[in-house]
VONUZA-679577 format. One record per residue (C-alpha): residue in three letters; residue number from 1; x, y, z. Coordinates in Angstrom, 2 decimals. Last residue first. Example, Ala and Ser with C-alpha at 12.3 -4.5 7.8 and 13.67 -1.06 7.14 Angstrom:
[SER; 2; [13.67; -1.06; 7.14]]
[ALA; 1; [12.30; -4.50; 7.80]]
END
This chain:
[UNK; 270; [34.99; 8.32; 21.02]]
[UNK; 269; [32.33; 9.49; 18.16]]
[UNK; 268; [35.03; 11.79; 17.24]]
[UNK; 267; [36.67; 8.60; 15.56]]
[UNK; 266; [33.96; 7.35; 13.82]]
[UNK; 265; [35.02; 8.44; 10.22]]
[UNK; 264; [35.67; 11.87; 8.77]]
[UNK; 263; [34.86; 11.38; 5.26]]
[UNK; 262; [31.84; 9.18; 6.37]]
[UNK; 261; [30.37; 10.94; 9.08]]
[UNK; 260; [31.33; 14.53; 7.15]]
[UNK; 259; [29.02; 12.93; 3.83]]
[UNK; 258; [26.49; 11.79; 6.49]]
[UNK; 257; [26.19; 15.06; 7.92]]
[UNK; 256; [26.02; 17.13; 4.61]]
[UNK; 255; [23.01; 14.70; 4.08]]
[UNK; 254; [21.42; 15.85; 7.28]]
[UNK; 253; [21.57; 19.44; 6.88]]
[UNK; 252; [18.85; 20.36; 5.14]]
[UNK; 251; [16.44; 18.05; 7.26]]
[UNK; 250; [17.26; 20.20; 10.26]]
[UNK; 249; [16.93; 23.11; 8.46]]
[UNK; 248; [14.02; 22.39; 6.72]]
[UNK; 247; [12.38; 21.46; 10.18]]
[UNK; 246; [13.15; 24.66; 11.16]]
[UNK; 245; [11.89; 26.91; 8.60]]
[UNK; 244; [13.73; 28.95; 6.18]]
[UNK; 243; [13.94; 26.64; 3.06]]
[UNK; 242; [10.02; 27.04; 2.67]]
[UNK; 241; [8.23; 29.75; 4.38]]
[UNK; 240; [11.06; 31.39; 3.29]]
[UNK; 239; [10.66; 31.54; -0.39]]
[UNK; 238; [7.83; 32.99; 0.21]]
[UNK; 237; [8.92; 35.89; 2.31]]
[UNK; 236; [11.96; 36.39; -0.13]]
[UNK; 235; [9.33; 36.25; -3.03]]
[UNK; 234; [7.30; 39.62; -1.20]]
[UNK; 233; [10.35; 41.19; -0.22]]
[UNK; 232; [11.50; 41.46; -4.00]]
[UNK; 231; [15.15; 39.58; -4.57]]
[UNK; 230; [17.55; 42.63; -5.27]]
[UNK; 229; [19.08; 43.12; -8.26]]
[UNK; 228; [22.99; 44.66; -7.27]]
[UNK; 227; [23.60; 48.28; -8.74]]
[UNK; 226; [26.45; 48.84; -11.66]]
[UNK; 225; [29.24; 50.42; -11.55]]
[UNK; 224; [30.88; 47.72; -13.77]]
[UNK; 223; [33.37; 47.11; -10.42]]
[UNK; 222; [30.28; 47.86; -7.84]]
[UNK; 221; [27.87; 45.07; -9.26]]
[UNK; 220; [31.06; 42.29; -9.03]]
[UNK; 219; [32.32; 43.71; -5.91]]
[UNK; 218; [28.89; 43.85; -4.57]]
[UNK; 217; [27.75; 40.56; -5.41]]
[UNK; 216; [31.13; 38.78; -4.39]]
[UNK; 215; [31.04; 40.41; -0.98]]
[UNK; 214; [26.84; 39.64; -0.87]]
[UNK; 213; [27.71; 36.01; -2.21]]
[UNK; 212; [30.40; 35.39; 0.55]]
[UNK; 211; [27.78; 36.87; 3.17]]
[UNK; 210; [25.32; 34.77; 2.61]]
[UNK; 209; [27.74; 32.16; 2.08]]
[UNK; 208; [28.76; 32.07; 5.78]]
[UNK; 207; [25.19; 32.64; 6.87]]
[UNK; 206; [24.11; 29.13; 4.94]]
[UNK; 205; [26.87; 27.18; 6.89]]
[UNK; 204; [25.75; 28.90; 9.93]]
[UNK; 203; [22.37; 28.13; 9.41]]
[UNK; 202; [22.91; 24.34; 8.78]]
[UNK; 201; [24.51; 24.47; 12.09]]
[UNK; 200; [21.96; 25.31; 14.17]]
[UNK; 199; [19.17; 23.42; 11.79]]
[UNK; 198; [21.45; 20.14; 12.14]]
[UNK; 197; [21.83; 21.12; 15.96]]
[UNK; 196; [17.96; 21.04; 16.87]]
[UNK; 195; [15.76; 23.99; 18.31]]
[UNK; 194; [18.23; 25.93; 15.99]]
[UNK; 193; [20.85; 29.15; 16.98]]
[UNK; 192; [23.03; 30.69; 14.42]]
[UNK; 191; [26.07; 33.41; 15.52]]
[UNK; 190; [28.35; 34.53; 13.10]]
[UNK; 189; [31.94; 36.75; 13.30]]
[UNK; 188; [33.35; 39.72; 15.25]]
[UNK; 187; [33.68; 43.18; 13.18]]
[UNK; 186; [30.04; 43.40; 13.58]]
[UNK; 185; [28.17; 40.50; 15.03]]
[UNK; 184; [25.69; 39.11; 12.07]]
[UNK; 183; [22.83; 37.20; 14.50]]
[UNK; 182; [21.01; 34.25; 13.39]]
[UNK; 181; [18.08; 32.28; 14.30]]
[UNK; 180; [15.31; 35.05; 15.50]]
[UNK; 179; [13.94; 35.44; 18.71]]
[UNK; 178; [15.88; 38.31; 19.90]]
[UNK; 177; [19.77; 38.65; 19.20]]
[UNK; 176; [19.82; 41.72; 20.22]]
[UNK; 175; [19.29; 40.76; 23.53]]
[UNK; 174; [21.76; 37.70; 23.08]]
[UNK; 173; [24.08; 40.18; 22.19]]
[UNK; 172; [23.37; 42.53; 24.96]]
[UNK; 171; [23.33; 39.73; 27.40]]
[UNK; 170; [27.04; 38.79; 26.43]]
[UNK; 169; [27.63; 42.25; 26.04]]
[UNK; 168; [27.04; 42.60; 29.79]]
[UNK; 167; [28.76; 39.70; 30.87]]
[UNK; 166; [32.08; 41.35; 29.94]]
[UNK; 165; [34.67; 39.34; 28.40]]
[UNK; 164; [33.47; 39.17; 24.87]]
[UNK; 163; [36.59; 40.13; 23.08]]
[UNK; 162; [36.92; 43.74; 21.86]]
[UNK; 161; [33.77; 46.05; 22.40]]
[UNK; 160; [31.44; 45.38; 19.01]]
[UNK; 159; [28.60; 47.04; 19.32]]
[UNK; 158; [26.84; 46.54; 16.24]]
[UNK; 157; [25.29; 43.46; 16.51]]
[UNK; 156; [23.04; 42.90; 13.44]]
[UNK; 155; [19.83; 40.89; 13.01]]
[UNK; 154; [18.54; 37.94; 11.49]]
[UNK; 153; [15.20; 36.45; 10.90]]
[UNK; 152; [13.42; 39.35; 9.07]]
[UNK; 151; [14.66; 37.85; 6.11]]
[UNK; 150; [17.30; 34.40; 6.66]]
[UNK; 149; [16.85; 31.62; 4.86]]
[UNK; 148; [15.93; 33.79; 1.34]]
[UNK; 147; [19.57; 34.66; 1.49]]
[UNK; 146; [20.30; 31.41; -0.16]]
[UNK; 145; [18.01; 32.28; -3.27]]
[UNK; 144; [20.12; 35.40; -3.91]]
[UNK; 143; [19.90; 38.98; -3.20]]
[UNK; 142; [17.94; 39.62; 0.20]]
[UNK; 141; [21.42; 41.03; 2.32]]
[UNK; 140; [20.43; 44.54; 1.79]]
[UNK; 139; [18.25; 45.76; 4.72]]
[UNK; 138; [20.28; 43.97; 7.55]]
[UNK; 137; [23.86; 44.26; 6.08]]
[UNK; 136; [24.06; 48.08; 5.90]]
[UNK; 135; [26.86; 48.27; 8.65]]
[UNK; 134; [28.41; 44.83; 7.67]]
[UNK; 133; [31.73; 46.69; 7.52]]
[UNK; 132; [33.87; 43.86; 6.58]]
[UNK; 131; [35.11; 40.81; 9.28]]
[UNK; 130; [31.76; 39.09; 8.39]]
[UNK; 129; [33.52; 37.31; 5.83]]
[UNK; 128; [36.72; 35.93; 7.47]]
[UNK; 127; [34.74; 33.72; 9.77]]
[UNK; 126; [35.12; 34.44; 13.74]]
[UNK; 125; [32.63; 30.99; 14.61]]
[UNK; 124; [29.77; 30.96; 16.72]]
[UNK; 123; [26.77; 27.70; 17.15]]
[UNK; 122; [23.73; 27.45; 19.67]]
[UNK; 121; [21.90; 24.79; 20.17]]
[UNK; 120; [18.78; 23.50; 21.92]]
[UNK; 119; [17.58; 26.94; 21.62]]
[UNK; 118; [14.08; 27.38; 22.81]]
[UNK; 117; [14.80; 28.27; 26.24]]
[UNK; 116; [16.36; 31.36; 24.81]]
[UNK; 115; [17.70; 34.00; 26.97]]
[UNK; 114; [19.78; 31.57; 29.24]]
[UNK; 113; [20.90; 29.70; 26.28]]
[UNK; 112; [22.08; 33.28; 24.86]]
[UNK; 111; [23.41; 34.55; 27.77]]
[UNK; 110; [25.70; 31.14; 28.35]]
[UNK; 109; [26.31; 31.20; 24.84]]
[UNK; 108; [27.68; 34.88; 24.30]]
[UNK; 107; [29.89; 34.86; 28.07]]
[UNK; 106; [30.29; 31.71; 28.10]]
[UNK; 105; [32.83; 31.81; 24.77]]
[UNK; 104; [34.16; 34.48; 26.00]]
[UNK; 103; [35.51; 33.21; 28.92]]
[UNK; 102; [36.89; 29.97; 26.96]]
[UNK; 101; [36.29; 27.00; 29.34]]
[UNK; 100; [39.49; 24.98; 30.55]]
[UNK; 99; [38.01; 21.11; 31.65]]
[UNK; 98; [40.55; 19.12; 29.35]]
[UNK; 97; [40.00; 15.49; 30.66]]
[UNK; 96; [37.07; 15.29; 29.27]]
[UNK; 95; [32.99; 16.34; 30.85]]
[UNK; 94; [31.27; 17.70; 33.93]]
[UNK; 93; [30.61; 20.40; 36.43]]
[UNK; 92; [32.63; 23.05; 34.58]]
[UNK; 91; [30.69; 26.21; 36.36]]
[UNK; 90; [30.19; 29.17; 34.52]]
[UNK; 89; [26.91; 30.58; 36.71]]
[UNK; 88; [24.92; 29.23; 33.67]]
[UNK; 87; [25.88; 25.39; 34.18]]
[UNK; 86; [28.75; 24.49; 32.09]]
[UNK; 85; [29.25; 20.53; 30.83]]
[UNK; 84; [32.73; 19.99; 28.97]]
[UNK; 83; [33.58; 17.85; 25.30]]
[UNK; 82; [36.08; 15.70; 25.38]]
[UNK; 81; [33.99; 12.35; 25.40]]
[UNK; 80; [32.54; 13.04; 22.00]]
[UNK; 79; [36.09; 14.18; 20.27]]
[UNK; 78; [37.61; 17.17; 19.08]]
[UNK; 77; [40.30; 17.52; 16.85]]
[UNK; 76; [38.82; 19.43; 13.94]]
[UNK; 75; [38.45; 22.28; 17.34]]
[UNK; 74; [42.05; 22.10; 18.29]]
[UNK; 73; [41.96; 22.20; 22.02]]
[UNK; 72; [42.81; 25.10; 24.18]]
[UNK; 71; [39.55; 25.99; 25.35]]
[UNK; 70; [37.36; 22.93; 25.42]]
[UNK; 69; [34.24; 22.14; 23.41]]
[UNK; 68; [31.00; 23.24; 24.67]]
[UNK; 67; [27.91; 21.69; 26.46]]
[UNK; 66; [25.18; 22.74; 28.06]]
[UNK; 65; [23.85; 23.66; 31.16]]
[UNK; 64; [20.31; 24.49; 33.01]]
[UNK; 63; [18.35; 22.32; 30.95]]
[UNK; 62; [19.92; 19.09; 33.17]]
[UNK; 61; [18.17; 16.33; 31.60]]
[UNK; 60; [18.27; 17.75; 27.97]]
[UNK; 59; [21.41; 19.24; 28.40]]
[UNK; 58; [21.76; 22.25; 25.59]]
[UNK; 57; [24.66; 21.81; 23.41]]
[UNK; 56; [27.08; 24.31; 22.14]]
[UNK; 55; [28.90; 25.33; 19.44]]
[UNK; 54; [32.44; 26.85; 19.58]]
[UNK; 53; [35.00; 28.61; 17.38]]
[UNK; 52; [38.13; 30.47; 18.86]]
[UNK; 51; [40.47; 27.23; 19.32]]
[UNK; 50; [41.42; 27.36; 15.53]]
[UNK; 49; [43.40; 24.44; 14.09]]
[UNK; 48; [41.72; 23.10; 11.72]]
[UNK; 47; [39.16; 26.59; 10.57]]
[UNK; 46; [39.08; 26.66; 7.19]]
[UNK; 45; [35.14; 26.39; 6.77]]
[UNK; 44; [35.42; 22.74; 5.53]]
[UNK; 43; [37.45; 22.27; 8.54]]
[UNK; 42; [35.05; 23.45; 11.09]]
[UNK; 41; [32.48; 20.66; 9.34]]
[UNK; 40; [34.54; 18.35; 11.08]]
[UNK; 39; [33.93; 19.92; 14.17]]
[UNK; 38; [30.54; 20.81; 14.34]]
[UNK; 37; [30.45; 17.03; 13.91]]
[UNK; 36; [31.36; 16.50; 17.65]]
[UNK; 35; [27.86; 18.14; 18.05]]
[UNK; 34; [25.56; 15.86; 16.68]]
[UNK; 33; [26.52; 12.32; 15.84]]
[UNK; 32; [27.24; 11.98; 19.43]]
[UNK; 31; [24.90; 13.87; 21.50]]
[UNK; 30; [21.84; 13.78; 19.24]]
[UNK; 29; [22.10; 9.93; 18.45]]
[UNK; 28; [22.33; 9.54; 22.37]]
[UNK; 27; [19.56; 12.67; 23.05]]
[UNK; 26; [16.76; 10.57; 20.56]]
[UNK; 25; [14.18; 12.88; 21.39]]
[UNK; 24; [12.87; 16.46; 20.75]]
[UNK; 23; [13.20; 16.44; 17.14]]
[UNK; 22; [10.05; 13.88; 16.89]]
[UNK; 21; [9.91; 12.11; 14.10]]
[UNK; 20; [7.80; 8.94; 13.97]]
[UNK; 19; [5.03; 10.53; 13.21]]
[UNK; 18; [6.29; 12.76; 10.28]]
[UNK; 17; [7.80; 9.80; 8.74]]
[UNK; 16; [4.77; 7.51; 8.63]]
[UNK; 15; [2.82; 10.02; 7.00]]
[UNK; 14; [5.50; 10.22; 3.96]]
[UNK; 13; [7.19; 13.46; 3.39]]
[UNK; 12; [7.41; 15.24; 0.52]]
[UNK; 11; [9.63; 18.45; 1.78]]
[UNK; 10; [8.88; 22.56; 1.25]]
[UNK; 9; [8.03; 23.01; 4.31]]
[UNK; 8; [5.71; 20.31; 5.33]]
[UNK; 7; [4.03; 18.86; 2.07]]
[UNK; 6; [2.32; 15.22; 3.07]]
[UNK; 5; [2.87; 11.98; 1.64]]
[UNK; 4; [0.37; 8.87; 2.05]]
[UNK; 3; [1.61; 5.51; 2.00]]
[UNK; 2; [1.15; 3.18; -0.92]]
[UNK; 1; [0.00; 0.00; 0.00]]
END
């Protein structure tokens, strides 16, 4: 018997597979083909041997802490049982043998997990594109289909005060920050959140281009001295609705995980 299929953002899905999936559950797959992937991916985005890029990991049994890779260890290295538990007062109360926590690094996530029951994960990274003066970002990033992710769901940070040492801008950017998925922090990097870590860190992938193909767009538009075509607000909206949900997110980013599972192999699952 054929089984019946329903549209849910933008995806086919048979009626089996919607009730069987429930983003909520499954913490062991979650926990280690989740977040020690953040890692591999790290490489694709050039970072190998950076110590400055962390995701983190919302405890399901204990809500009130997450988890973060170490300060001081290369993030493509990372593995499952290195990985540290923080409670919100910036306490290492679990985890590997490495228990240093990056200050900084508590600072944004702590504030935002605290901010945002909602956000299961929570993923930052300094990438080399947000580095430019973003200052116009916000109302002129809706030029190509992969923008369409992101209207009226970002925002931009502005302040930036040096490395995130104060707990104040750590609450002002996860202020700022607001409900939506994605924040562009000025002169600083990315920031994606998702209710599961595929959509977390399918945003951040999608971000990172975002702003590759607005650079590219502009120097490209700006060289002939000509302006950029802007998507209309109206398709960007639609468009959304599709490829900017959750779910899609999380669905979006599970083949990319099977290709790092298999190029990287089950070591970080140690």
């Amino acid at each position: 018997m054929q089984s019946e299929t329903f549209l849910r953002d933008g995806l086919l899905l048979p009626s089996e597979f919607l009730a069987s999936t429930d983003m909520t559950k499954g913490w062991p797959a979650i926990c280690t083909r989740g977040s020690p992937r953040w890692s591999c991916e790290a490489d694709e985005l050039s970072s190998k041997a950076h110590i400055q890029e962390y995701s983190t990991l919302r405890d399901p049994v204990q809500p009130d802490t997450f988890w973060v890779n170490p300060f001081g260890v290369a993030f493509s290295l990372i593995k499952k049982s290195d990985l540290i538990q923080v409670d919100h007062g910036g306490n290492v109360v679990d985890g590997g043998e490495v228990r240093l926590l990056n200050a900084a690094a508590f600072m944004i996530h702590g504030a935002v997990h605290r901010a945002r029951p909602d956000v299961l994960c929570a993923a930052h990274s300094h990438d080399s594109c947000s580095f430019y003066d973003v200052r116009d970002t916000k109302v002129s990033m809706a030029r190509v289909m992969t923008l369409t992710n992101f209207p009226q769901d970002h925002v931009l940070y502005e302040s930036f005060n040096g490395i995130v040492l104060a707990e104040k801008e750590g609450h002002d950017i996860a202020q700022c920050l607001g409900n939506k998925k994605a924040a562009l922090l000025q002169n600083h990097g990315l920031l994606t959140v998702g209710s599961t870590i595929e959509a977390a860190v399918f945003w951040f992938i999608s971000l990172e281009k975002c702003c590759q193909a607005q650079l590219a767009a502009d120097a490209a538009a700006g060289g002939r001295g000509h302006q950029t075509v802007k998507i209309h607000d109206e398709d960007a909206a639609f468009t959304y609705k599709t490829i900017g949900t959750p779910r899609a997110g999380w669905f979006s980013a599970k083949p990319l995980f099977d290709v790092i599972e298999k190029e990287c192999g089950a070591d970080y699952l140690r």
